[in-house]
C-alpha positions in Angstrom: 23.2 -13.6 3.7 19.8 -15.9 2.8 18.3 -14.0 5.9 19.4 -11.1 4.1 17.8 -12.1 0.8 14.9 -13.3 2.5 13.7 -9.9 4.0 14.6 -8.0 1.1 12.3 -10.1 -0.7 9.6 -9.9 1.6 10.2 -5.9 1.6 9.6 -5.9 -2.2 6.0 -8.2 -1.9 4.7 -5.8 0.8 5.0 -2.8 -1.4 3.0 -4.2 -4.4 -0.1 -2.8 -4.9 -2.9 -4.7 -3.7 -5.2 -7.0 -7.0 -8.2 -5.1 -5.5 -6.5 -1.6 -6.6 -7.5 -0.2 -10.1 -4.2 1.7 -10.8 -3.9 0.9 -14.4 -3.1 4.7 -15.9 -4.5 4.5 -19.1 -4.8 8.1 -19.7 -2.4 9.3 -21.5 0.0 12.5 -20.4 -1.6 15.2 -22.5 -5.2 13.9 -21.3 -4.5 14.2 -17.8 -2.7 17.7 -18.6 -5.9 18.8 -20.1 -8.4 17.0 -17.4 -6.2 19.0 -14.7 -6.3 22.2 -16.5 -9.7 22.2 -17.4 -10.5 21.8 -13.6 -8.3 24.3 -12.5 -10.4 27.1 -14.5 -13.0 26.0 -13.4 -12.2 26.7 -10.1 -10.5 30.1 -10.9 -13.5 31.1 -12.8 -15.9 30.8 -9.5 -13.3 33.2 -7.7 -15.7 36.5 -6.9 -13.9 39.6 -7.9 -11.3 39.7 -4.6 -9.9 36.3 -5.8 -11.8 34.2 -3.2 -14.3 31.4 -3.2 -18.1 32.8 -1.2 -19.2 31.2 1.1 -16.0 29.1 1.7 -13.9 29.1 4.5 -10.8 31.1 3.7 -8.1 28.5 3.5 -9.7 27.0 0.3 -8.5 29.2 -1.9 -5.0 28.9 -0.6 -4.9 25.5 -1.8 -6.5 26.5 -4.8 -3.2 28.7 -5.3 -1.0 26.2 -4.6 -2.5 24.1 -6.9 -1.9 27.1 -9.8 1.6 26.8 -8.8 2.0 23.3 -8.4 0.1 22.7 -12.0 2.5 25.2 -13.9 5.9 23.2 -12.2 4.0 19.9 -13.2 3.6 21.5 -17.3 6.8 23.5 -17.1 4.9 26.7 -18.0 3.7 29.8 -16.6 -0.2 29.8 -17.5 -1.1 31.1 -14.0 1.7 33.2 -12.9 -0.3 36.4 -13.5 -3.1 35.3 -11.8 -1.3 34.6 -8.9 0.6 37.7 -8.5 -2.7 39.4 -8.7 -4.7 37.5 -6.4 -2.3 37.6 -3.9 -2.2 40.9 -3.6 -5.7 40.7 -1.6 -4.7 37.7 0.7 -3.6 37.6 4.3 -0.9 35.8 5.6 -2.3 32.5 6.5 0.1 29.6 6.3 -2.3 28.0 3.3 -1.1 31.2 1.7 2.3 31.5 2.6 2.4 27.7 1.4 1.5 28.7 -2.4 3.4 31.6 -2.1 6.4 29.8 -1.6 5.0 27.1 -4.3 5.0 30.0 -6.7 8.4 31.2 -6.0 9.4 27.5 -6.7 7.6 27.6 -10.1 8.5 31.1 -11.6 11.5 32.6 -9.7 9.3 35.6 -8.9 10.9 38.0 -5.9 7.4 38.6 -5.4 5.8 35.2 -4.0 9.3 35.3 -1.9 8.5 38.0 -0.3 4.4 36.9 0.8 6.0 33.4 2.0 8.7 34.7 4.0 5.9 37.4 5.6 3.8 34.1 5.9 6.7 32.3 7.5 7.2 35.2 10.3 3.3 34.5 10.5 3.5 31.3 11.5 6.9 31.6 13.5 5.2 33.9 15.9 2.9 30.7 16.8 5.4 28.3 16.5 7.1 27.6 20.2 10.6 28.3 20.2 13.5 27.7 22.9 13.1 31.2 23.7 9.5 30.2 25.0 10.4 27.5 26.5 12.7 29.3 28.6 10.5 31.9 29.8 7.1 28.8 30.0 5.2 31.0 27.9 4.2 32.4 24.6 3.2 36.0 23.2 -1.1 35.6 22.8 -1.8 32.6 25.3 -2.9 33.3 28.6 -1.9 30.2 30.1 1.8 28.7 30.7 3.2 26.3 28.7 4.9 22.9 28.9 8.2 22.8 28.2 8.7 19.0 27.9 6.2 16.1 27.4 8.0 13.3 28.2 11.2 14.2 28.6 11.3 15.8 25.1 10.8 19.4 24.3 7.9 21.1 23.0 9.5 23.4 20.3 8.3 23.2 16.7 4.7 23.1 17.7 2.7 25.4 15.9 -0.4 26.8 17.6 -4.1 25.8 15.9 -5.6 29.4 16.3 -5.0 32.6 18.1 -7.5 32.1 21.0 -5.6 33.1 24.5 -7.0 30.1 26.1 -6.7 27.6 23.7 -3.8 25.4 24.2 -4.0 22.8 21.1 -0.9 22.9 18.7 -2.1 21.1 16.2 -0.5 18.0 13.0 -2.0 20.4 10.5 -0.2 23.8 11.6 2.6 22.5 12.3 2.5 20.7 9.2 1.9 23.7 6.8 4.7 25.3 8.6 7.6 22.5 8.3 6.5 22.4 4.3 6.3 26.5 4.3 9.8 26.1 5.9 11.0 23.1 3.9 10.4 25.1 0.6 12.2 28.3 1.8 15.3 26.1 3.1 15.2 24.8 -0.6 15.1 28.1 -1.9 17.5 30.4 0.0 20.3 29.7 1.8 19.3 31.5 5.1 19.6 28.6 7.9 17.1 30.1 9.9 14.8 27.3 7.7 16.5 24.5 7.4 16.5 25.0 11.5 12.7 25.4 11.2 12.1 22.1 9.6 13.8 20.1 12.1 12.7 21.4 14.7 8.6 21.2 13.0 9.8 17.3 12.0 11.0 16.9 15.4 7.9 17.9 17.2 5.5 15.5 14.9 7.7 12.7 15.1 8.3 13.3 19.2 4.7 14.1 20.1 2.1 13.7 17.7 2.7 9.7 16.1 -0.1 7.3 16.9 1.4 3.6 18.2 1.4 2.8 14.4 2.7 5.5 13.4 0.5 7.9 11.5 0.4 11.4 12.7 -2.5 12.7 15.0 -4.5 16.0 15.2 -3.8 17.7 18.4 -2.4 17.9 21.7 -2.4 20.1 25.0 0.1 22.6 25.8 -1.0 23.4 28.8 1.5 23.0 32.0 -0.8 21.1 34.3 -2.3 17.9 34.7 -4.3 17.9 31.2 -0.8 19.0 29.5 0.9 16.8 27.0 -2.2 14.8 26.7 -3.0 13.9 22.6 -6.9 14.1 21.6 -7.5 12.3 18.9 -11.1 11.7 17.9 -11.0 10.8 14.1 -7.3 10.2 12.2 -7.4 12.4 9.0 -5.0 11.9 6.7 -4.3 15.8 6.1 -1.5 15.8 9.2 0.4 12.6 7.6 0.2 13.9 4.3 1.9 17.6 5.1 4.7 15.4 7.0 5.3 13.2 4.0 5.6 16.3 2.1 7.7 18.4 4.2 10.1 15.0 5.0 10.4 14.5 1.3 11.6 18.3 0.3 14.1 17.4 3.6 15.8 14.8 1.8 15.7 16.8 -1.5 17.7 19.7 0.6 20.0 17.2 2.8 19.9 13.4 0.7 20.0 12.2 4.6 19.2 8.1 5.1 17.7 8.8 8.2 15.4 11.1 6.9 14.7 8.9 3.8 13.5 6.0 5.6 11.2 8.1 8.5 9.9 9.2 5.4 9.0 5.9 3.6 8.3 4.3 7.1 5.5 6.7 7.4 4.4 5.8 3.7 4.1 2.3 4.6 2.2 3.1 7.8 0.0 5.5 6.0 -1.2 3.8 2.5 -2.4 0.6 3.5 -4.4 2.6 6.6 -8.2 1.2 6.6 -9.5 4.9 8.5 -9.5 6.2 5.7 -10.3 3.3 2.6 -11.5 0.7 1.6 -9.9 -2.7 -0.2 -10.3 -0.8 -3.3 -7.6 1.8 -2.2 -9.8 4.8 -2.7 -9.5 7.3 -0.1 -13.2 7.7 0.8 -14.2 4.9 3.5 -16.0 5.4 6.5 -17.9 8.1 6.0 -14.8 10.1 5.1 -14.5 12.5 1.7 -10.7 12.8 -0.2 -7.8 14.5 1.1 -6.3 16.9 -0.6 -2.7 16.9 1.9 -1.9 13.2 1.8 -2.2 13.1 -2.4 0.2 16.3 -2.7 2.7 15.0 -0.1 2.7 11.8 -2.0 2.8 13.4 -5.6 5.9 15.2 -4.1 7.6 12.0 -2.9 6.7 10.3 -6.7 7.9 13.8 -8.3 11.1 14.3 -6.3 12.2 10.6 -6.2 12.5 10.6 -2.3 12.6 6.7 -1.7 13.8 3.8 -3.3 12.1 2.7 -6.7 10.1 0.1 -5.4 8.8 1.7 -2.9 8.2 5.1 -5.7 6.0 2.6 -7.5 3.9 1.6 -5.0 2.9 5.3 -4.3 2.6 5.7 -7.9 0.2 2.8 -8.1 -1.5 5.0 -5.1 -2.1 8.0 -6.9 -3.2 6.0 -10.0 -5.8 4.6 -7.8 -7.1 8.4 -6.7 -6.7 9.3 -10.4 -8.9 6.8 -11.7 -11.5 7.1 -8.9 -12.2 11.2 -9.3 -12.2 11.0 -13.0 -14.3 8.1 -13.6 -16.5 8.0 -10.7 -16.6 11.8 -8.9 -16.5 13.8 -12.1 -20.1 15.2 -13.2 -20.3 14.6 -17.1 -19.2 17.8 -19.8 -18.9 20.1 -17.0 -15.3 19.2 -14.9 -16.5 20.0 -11.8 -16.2 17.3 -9.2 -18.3 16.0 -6.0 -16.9 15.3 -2.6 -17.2 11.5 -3.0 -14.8 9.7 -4.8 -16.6 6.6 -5.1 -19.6 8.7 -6.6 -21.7 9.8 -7.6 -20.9 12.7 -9.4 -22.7 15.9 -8.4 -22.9 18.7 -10.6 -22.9 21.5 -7.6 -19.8 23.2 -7.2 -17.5 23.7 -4.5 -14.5 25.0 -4.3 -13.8 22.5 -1.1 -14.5 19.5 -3.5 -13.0 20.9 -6.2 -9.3 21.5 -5.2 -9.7 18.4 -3.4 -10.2 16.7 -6.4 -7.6 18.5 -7.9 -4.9 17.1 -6.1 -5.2 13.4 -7.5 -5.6 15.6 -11.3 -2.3 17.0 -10.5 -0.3 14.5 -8.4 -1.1 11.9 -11.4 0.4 14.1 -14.6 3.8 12.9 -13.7 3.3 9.5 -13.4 5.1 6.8 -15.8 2.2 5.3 -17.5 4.5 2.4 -19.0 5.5 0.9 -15.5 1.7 0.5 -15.0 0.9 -0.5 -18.5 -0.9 -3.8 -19.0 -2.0 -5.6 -22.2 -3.7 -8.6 -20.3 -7.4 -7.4 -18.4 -7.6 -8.9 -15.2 -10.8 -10.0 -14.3 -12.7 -8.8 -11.0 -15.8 -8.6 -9.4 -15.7 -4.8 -8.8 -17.9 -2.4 -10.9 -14.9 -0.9 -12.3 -14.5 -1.9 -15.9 -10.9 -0.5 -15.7 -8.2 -3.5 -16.4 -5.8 -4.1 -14.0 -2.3 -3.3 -13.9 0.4 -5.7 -14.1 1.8 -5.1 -10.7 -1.6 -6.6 -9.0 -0.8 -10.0 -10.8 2.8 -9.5 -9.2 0.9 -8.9 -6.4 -0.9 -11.9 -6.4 1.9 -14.3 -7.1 4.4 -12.8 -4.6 1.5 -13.0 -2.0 1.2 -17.1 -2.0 5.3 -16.8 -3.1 6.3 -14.9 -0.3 3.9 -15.6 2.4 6.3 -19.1 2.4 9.3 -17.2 2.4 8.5 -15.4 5.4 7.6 -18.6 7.4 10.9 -20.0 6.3 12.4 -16.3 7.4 10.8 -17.0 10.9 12.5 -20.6 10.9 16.0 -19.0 9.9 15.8 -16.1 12.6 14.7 -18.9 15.4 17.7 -21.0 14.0 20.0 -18.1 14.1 18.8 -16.9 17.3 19.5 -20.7 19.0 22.8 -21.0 17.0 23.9 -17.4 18.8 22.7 -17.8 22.7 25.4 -19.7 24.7 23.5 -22.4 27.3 21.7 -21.1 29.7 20.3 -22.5 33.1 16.6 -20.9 34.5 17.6 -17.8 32.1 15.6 -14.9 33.1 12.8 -13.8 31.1 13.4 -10.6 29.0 13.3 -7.4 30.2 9.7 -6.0 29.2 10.0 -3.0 26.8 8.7 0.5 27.9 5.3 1.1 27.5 3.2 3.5 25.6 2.0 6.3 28.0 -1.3 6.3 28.6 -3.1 9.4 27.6 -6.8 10.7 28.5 -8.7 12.8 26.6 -8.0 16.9 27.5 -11.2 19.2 26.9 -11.5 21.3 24.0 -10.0 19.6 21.4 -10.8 21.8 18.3 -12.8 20.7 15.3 -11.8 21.0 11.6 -13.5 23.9 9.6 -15.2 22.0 6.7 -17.4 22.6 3.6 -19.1 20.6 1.7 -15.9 17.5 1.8 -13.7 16.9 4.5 -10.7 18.9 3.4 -9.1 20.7 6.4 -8.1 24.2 5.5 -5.1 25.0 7.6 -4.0 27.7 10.4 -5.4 30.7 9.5 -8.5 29.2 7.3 -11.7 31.3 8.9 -14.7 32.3 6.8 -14.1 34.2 3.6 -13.6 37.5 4.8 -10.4 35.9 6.8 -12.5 36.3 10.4 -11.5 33.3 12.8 -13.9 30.8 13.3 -13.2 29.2 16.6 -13.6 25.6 17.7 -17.3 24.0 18.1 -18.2 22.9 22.3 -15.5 19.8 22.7 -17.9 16.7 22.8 -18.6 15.4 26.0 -16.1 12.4 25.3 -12.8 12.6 23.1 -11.3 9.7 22.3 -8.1 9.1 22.2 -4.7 7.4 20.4 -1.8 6.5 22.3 1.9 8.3 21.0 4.4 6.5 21.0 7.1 7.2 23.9 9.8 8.8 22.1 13.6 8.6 23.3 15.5 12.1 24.7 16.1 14.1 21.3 14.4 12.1 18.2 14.2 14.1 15.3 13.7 13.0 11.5 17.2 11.9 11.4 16.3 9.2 14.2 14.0 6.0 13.4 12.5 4.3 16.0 8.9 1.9 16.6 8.3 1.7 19.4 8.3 -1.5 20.9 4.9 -1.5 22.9 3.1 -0.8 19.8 4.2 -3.4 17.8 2.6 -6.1 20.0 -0.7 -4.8 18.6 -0.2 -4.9 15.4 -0.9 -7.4 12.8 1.8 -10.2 11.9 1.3 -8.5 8.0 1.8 -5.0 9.5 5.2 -6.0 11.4 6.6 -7.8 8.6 6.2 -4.7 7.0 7.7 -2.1 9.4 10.5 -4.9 9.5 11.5 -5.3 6.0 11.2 -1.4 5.1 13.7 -1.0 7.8 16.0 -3.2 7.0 16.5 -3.1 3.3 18.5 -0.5 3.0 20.6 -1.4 5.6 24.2 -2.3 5.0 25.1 -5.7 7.1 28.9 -6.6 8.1 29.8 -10.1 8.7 28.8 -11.5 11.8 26.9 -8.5 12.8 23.8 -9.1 15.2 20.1 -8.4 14.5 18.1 -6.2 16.3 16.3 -6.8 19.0 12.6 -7.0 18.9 10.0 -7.0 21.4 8.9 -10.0 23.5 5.6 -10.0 24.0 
């Protein structure tokens, strides 16, 4: 029972958010409201007379469209409802589309978005592998045959990255639009063709795409030869993880499955405290890298929907607060709402509608946020140029650091203790058995590039120029590097959590601890009932 107590404490410390964050909210709801909407019309206001951004690549302004929808559910109002049946009238069937289609439907009961999402969904199925492809080791508009398994798992729920015959990448970002396409219809109508979509989408990224700490990579090979099953990874972008966190969190909403719930957090806990993407400060924006609009709505949809446990829902609150404070204090260009690419400034006062929806998704993913839990009336100081105070919950932070970092040495004491206590005497005991390893993985050619404007923001299958005209991927570079998956056991699926063992010898004592305790602490323990086994290194 202390051992118990022990872990659940340490659970609680490692989902604090860190003293160097600046996620005091101190805006108040009708501000942000305001901020949001104001940067919304901005945005519509620079869409040319057939509802699209120039000069941008065509998946833009499906995210702007989304972010229509997703503002109105936010407000509990229909300001852009009009618009939106409108626009979409001059739109193709891109999954970006089909995404805010089926975000309308969820925001104004309109028969009409239905129908563009479902024709979007039938878009994307037809580049989706099925078991029907498998079976025949091919797919309607590749030239090539496919693999059917990678690792003894099978390839269906991979969506395809483009239409190109030869290209065999199926890709985080397609199949991520498509689970959250399919999540929202299984939300919305009973047909179980959907729900049967989203596992089988949330079984693929789990199976195949996870890095060895689990944060979901950009693309792997199809093809059924030597170069198949192979993951090319280049640069982690948080845009795959965040369309899994979303499409895992409307899962639970449908289903209120444990299993699901904690893939879902364990990929939180993986993905926030990543450094690819941030610095200490929290702000997504290190390393060269711009925002991201994906990971800010998946986690405004776990915050909104109340898809883990509460501690856990603060610490992603804290998150967003972070984003929040960074675009409107230090990416917003002065009297005119429109927002650069950097979120750690400066400002610029060129538009984009890349930038601008990008920006839009901290604007949006913060209305909802309960400003009391991250009220403070005490500054804390710091040697950051923010002037911002901050919130109580770092000063928690900072006393259950020294606090706990001594409860988990005296954790490690009571396991070793417990572990002694349980194994009978033993003479020249064998060592352990070594856990399997992570396949090893080289790069495969042609690994496709992101379409981009003036940020980062990856536009989704189906994005092309503005005119809807596929642009195809760039010459591969002459080396791709790549991240190891993790070797997944016969069948996982989001109702299966696993770490894989190999993996966690390369991880950081802090990181471990963490996997650990968000595993365990919603766990039910019986009386006498052994702990898991963990890897021996």
């Amino acid at each position: 029972m202390l051992l118990v107590v022990l872990v659940h404490a340490l659970a609680v410390a490692s989902q604090v958010a860190s003293p160097s964050w600046n996620s005091t909210l101190t805006t108040s709801l009708s501000e942000r409201v305001t901020l949001a909407g104001a940067a919304l019309d901005v945005a519509v206001d620079r869409l040319s007379p057939d509802d699209l951004f120039d000069a941008e690549p065509f998946g833009i302004t499906g995210n702007l469209y989304s972010q229509m929808a997703d503002f109105d559910i936010a407000t509990n109002q229909t300001k852009y409802e009009s618009i939106l049946e409108k626009s979409f009238q001059s739109t193709n069937y891109g999954l970006s589309f089909g995404y805010a289609a089926a975000k309308a439907y969820t925001a104004y009961n309109n028969t009409v978005f239905l129908q563009y999402a479902v024709q979007s969904w039938w878009f994307g199925r037809g580049r989706t592998i099925s078991e029907s492809d498998i079976a025949a080791g091919k797919i309607a508009g590749k030239n090539f045959t496919i693999t059917t398994t990678c690792e003894n798992v099978t390839m269906v729920g991979g969506t395809y990255w483009d239409d190109e015959p030869g290209e065999p990448s199926v890709a985080g970002i397609s199949t991520g639009y498509f689970l959250v396409l399919s999540a929202l219809l299984a939300e919305a109508t009973p047909d179980p063709l959907y729900l049967q979509a989203v596992n089988q989408s949330a079984n693929f990224i789990r199976s195949h795409l996870y890095n060895a700490v689990g944060i979901v990579q950009q693309f792997m090979s199809t093809l059924a030869n030597s170069t198949g099953c192979e993951v090319a990874n280049n640069d982690l972008d948080p845009t795959d993880s965040g369309l899994m966190i979303e499409g895992l969190s409307i899962l639970y909403s449908i289903t209120k499955d444990t299993s699901t719930q904690n893939l879902l957090s364990d990929l939180i806990m993986a993905v926030i405290p990543n450094t690819a993407w941030q610095g200490q400060n929290g702000i997504i924006n290190a390393q060269g890298k711009n925002a991201d609009m994906n990971l800010l709505q998946g986690l405004g949809a776990v915050y909104a929907r109340n898809s883990v446990n509460t501690t856990l829902r603060q610490y992603v609150g804290d998150y967003i607060a972070v984003q929040f404070n960074a675009v409107t204090n230090l990416a917003a260009s002065a009297g005119t709402n429109v927002y650069g690419s950097s979120w750690t400034g400066p400002p610029s006062d060129i538009f984009s509608g890349t930038n601008q929806t990008i920006a839009l998704s901290a604007l949006i993913s913060a209305i909802g946020l309960e400003t009391a839990a991250s009220s403070s009336t005490t500054p804390a100081p710091s040697a950051s140029s923010s002037a911002t105070p901050q919130s109580r919950s770092h000063h928690l932070g900072a006393i259950l650091g020294g606090t706990f970092g001594a409860l988990a040495f005296v954790a490690i004491l009571a396991i070793a203790w417990w572990f002694m206590r349980r194994q009978p005497p033993r003479i020249n005991a064998p060592n352990s058995v070594q856990p399997p390893r992570i396949s090893e993985v080289t790069p495969f050619i042609a690994a496709p590039s992101v379409v981009t404007s003036s940020g980062s923001q990856i536009t989704g299958f189906g994005s092309g120029d503005k005119r809807g005209e596929h642009q195809g991927p760039p010459p591969p570079p002459a080396t791709v590097a790549t991240q190891p998956r993790l070797s997944p056991s016969v069948n996982p699926g989001p109702s299966m959590v696993e770490t894989n063992s190999d993996a966690a010898s390369v991880l950081p004592t802090e990181r471990l601890v963490q996997i650990l305790n968000q595993r365990l602490q919603n766990r039910t323990w019986e009386e006498g009932e052994a702990l898991p086994e963990y890897p021996v290194a």
